[in-house]
Backbone as numpy.savetxt, mean C-alpha at the origin, in Angstrom:
# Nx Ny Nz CAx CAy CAz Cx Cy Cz
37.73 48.23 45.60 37.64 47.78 44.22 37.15 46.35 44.24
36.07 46.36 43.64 35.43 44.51 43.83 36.37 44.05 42.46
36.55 42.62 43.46 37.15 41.47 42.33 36.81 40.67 41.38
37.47 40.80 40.69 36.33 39.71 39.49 36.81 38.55 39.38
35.47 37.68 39.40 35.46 36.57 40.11 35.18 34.98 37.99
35.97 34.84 37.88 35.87 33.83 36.78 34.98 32.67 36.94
34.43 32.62 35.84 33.15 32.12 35.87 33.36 30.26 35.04
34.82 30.47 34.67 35.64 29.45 34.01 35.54 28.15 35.01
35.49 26.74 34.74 35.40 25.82 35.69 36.88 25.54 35.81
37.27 25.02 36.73 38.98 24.68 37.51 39.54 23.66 36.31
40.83 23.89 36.16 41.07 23.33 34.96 40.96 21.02 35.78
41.17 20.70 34.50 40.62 19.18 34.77 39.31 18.63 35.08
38.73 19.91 35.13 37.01 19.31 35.11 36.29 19.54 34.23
35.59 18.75 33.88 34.46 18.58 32.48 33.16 18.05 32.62
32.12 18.93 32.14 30.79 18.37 31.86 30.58 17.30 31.68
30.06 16.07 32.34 29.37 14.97 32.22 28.47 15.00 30.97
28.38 13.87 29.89 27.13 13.87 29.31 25.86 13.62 30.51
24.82 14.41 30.41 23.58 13.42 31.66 23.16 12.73 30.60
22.80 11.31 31.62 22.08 9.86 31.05 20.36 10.37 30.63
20.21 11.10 31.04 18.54 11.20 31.22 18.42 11.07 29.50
18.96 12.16 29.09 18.20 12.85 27.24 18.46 11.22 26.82
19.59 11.18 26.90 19.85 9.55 26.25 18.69 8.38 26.54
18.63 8.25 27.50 17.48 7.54 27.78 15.81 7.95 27.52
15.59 8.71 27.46 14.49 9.62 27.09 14.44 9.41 25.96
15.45 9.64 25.10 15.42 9.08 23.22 15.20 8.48 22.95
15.95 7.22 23.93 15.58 5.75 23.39 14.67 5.57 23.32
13.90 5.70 24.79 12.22 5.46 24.99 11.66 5.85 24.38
11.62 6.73 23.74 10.54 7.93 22.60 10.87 7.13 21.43
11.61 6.85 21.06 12.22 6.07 19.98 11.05 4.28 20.09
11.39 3.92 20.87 10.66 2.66 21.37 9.85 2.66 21.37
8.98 3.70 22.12 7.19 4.03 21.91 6.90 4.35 20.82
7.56 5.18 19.82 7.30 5.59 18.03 7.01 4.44 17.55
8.39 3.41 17.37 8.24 1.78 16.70 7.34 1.59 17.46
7.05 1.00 18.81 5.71 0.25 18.95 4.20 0.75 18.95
4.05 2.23 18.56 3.11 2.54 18.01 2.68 2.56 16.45
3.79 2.69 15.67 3.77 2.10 14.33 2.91 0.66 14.40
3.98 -0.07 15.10 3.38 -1.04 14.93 2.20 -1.88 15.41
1.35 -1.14 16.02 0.28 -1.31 16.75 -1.03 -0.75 15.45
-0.36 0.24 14.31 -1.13 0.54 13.58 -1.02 0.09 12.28
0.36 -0.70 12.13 0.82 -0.81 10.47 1.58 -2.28 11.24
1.77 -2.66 9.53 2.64 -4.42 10.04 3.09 -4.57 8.77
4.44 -4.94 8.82 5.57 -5.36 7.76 5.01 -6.42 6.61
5.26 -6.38 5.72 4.78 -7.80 4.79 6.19 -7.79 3.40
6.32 -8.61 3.30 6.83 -9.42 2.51 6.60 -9.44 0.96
6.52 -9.02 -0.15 6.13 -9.26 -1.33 6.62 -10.63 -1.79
6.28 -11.30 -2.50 6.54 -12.97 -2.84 6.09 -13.24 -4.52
5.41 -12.18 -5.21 5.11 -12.74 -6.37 5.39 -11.57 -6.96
5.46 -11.50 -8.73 5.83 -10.35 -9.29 4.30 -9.56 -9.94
3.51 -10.43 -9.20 1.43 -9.53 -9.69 2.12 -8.65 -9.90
2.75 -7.64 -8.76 2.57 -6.11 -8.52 3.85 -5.01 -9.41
4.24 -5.80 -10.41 5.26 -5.40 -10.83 5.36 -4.66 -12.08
5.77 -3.38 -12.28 6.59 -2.79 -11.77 6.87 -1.99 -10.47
6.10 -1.86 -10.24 5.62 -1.02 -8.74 6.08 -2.26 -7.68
5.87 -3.02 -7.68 6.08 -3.33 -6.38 6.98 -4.31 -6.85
8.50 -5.18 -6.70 8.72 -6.34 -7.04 9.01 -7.47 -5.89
9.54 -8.71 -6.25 9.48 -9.70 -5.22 10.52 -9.43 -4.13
10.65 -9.73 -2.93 11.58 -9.37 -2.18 11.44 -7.99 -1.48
10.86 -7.33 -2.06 10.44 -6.10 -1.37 9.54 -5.57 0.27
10.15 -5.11 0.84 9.10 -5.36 2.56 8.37 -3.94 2.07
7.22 -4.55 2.12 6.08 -2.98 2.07 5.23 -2.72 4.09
5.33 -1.96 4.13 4.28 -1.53 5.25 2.89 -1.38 5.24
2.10 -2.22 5.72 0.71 -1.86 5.81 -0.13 -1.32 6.64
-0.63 -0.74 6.16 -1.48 0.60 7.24 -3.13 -0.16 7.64
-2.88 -0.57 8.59 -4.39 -1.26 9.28 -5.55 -0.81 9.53
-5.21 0.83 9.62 -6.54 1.16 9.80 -7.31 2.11 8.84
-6.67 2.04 7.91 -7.44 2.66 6.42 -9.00 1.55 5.83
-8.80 0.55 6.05 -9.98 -0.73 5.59 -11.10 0.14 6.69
-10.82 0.51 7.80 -11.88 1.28 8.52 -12.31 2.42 8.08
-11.75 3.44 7.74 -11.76 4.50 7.64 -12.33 4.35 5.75
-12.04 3.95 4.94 -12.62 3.67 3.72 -10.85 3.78 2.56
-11.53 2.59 1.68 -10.43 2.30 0.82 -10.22 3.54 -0.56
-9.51 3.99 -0.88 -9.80 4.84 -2.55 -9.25 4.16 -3.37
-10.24 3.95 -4.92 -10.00 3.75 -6.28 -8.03 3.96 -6.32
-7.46 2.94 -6.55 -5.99 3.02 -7.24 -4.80 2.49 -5.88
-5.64 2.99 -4.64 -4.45 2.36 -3.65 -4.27 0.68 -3.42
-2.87 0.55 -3.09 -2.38 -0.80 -3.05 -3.00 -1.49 -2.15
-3.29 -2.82 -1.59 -3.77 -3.46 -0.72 -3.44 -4.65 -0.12
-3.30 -5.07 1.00 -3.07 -6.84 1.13 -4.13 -6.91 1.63
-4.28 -8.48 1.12 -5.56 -9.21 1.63 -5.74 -10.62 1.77
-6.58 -11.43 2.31 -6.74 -12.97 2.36 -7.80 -13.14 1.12
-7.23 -14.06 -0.01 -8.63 -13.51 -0.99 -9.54 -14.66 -1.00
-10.41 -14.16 -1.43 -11.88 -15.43 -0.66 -11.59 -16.60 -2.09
-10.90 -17.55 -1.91 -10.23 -18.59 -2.96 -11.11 -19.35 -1.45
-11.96 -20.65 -1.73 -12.41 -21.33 -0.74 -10.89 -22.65 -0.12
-11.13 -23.04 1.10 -9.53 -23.88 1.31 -8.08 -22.85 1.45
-8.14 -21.97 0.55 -6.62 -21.51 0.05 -6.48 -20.83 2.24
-5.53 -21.03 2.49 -4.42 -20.55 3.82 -3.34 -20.03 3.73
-2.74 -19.49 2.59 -1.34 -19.41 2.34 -0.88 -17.76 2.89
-0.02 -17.29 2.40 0.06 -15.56 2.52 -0.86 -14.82 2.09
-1.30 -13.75 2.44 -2.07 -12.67 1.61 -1.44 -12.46 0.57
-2.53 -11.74 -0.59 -1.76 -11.96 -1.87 -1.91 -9.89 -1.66
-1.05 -8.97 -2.80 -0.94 -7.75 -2.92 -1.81 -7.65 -3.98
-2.56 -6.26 -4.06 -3.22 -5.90 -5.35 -3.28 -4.57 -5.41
-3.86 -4.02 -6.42 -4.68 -2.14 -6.75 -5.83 -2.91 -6.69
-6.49 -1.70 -5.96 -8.04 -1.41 -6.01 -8.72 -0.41 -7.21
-9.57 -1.16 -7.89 -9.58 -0.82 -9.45 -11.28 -0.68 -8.88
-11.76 -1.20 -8.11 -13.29 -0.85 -8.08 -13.57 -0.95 -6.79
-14.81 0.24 -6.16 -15.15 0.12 -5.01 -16.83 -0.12 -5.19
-16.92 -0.03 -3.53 -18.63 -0.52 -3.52 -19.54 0.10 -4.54
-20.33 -0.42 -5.29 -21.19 0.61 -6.34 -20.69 0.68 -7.27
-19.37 0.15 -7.96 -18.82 0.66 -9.17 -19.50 -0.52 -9.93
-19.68 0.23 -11.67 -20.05 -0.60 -12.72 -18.88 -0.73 -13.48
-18.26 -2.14 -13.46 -17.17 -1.98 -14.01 -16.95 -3.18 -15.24
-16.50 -2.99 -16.25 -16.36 -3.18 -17.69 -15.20 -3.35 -18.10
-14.58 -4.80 -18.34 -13.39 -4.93 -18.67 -13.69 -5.96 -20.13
-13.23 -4.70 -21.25 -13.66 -5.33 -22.56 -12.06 -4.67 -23.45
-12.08 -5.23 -24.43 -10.79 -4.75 -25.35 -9.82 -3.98 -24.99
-9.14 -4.76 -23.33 -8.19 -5.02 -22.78 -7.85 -3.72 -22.09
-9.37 -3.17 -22.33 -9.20 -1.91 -21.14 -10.18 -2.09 -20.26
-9.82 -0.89 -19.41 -10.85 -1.10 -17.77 -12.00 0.07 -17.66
-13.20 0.00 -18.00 -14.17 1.05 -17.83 -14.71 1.02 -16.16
-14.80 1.96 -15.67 -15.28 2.64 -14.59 -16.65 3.06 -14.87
-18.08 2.82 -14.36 -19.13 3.51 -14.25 -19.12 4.39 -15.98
-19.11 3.71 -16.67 -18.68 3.97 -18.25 -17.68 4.34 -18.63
-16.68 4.93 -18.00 -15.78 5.92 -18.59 -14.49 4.91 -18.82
-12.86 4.92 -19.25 -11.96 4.29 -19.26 -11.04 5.03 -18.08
-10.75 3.85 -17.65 -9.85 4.12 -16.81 -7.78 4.29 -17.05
-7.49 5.11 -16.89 -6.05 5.55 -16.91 -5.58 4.80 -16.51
-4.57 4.25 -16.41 -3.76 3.21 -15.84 -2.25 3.18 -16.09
-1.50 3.90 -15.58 -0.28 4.61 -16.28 0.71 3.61 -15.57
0.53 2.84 -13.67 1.07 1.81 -13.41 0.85 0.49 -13.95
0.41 0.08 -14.78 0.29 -1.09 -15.43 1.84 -1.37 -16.42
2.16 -2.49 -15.72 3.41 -2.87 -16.41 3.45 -3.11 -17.92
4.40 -2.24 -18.17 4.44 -2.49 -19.75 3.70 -2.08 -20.87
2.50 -1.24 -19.97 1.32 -0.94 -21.19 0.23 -2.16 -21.16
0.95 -3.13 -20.36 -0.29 -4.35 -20.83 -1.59 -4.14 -21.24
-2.65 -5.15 -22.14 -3.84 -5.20 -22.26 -4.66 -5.47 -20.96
-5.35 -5.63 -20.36 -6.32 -6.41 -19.82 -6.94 -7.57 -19.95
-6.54 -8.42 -19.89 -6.33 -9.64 -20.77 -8.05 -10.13 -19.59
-9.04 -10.55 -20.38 -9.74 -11.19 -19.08 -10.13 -13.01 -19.91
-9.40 -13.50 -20.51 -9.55 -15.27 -20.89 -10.24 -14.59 -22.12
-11.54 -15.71 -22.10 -12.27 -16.02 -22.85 -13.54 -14.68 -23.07
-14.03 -14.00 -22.22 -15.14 -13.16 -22.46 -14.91 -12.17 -21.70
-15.87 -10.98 -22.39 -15.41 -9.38 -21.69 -16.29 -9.91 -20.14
-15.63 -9.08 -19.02 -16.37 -8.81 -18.13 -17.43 -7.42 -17.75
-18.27 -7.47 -16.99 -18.84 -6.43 -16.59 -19.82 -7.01 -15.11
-19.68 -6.50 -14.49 -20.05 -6.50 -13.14 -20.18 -4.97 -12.27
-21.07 -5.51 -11.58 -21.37 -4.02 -10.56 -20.74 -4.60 -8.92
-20.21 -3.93 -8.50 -18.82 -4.09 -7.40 -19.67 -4.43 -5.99
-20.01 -5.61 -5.50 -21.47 -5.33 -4.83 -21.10 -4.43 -3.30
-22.08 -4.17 -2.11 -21.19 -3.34 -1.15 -20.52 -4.30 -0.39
-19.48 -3.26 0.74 -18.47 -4.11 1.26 -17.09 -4.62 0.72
-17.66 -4.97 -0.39 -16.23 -5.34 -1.48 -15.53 -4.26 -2.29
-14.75 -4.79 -2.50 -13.60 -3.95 -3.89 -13.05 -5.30 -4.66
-13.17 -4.52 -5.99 -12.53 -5.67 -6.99 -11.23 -5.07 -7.37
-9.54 -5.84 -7.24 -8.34 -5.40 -7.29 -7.73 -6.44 -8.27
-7.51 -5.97 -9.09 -5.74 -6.34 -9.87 -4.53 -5.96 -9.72
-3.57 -7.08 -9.91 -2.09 -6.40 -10.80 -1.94 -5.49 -11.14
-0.49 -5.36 -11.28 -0.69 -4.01 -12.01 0.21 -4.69 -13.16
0.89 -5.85 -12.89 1.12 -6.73 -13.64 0.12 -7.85 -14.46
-0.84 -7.09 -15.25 -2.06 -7.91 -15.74 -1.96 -8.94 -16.43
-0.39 -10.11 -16.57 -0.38 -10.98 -17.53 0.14 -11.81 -16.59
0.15 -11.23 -15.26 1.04 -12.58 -14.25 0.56 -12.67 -13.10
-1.05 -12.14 -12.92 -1.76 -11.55 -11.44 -2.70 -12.31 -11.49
-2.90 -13.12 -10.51 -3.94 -14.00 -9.89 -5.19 -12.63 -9.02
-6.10 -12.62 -9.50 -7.06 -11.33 -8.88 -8.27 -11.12 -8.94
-8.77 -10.50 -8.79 -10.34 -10.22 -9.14 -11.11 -10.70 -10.72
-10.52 -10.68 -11.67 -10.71 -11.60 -12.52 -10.92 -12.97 -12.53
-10.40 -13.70 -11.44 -10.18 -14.90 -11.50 -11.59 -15.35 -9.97
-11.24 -14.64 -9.02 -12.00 -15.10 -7.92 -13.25 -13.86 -7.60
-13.41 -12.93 -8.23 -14.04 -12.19 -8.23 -13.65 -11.10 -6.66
-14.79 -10.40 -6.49 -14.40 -9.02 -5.65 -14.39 -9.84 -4.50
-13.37 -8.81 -3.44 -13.11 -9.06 -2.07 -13.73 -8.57 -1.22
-14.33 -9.14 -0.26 -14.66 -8.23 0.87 -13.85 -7.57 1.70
-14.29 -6.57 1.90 -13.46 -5.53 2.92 -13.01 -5.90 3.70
-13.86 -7.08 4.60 -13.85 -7.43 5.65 -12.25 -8.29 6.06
-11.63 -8.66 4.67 -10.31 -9.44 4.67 -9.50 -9.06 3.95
-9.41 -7.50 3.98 -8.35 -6.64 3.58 -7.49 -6.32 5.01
-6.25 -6.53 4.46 -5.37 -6.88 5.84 -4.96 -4.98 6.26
-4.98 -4.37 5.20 -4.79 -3.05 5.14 -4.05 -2.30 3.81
-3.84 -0.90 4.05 -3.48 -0.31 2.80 -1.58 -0.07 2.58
-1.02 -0.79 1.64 0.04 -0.48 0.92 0.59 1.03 1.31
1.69 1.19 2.14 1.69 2.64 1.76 3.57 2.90 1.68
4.59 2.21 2.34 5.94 2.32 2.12 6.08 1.43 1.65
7.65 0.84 0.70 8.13 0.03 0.37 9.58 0.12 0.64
9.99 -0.95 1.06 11.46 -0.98 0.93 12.55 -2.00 -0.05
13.27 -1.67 -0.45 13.44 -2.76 -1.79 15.17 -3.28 -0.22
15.35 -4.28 -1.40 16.43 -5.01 -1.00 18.16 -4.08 -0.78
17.89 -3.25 -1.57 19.09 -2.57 -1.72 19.10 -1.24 -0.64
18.06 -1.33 0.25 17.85 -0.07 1.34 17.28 0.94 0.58
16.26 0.81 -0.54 16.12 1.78 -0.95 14.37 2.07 -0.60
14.06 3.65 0.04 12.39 3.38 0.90 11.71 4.30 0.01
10.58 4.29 -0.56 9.72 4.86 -1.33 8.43 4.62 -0.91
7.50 5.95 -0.92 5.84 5.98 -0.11 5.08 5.04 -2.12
4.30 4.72 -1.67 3.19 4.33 -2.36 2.27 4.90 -2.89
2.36 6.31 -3.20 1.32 7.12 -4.08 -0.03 6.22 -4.52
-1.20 6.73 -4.54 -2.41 6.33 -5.12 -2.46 7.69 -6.24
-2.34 6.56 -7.85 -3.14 7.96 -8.41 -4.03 8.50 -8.45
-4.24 9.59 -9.07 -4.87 10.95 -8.98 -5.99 10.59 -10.14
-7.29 9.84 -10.50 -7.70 9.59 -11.74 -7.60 11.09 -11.95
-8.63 11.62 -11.20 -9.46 13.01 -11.69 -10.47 12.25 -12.50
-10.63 12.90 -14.33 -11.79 12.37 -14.99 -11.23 11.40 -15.73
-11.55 10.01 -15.72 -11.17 8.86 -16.85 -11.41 9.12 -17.88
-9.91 8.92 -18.81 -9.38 8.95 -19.87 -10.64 9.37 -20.77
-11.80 8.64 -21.20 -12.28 8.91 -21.93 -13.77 8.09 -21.82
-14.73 8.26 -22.32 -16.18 8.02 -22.21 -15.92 6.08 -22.99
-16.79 5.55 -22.63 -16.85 4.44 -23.00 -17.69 3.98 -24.28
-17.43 3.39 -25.50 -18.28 3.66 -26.13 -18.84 2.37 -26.59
């Protein structure tokens, strides 16, 4: 009669955690962050331009290699803006016009290549306030022209005109507010602007 043989370990002995998985995590963990960050870099918000969407105090993530790959109509941006002298932080904006656009900022709305542009992040409903006279300009290449989305408190393309690509630090895409709270950065969806320009 064969014996049966228990397959139970001797009492007082116990499985070791192994070090390896643990260590293996970490590292995978370590290479993730420093590949993030080899492609994206932390920034700081400092003014309320971007507000409601974005407010002061807020750490957004920027994605570095979208300015390569090409910018789209509505996404967020940091940049060095061509102010001659100025050294300070990059300032945040929306990209409201790309290379080739004919763009028309008259009775406190924003025309696109004739049409009006939607603008549903604009704080408050604001007008488009541009001073003294309507604008209209064609977006020359290389550049994008960006505002606020806070249009009564945004230093921007109105003021210094369009940016070159070339000193767009990259594209807006997480935010984290002060209270731990993390939200992605949606670009809207125009589809067809609001309505024909007349």
């Amino acid at each position: 009669m064969a014996s049966h043989v228990s397959a139970r370990r001797p009492p007082g002995r116990t499985r070791r955690p192994t070090v390896r998985p643990i260590v293996a995590g970490v590292a995978g963990l370590a290479l993730a962050a420093a590949g993030v960050l080899v492609f994206a870099s932390p920034f700081v918000v400092e003014h309320s331009s971007m507000a409601a969407t974005l407010e002061p105090g807020e750490l957004v993530l920027v994605d570095r290699v979208s300015p390569l790959l090409g910018l789209q109509r509505g996404e967020v941006v940091v940049f060095r803006p061509p102010i001659p002298g100025y050294s300070g932080i990059p300032f945040v904006k929306r990209v409201i016009g790309l290379p080739g656009d004919r763009l028309d900022l008259r009775g406190g709305r924003v025309y696109v290549n004739g049409r009006a542009l939607s603008e549903p992040y604009v704080y408050g409903g604001q007008p488009t306030d541009t001073g003294f006279a309507d604008v209209a300009l064609t977006v020359p290449p290389g550049s994008i022209f960006v505002m606020g989305d806070h249009r009564g408190d945004s230093w921007d393309s109105r003021s210094y005109g369009p940016v070159p690509i070339a000193d767009v630090v990259g594209r807006a895409w997480l935010a984290a507010g002060p209270r731990l709270s993390v939200a992605l950065l949606p670009s809207p969806d125009y589809g067809r602007p609001a309505s024909p320009a007349r």
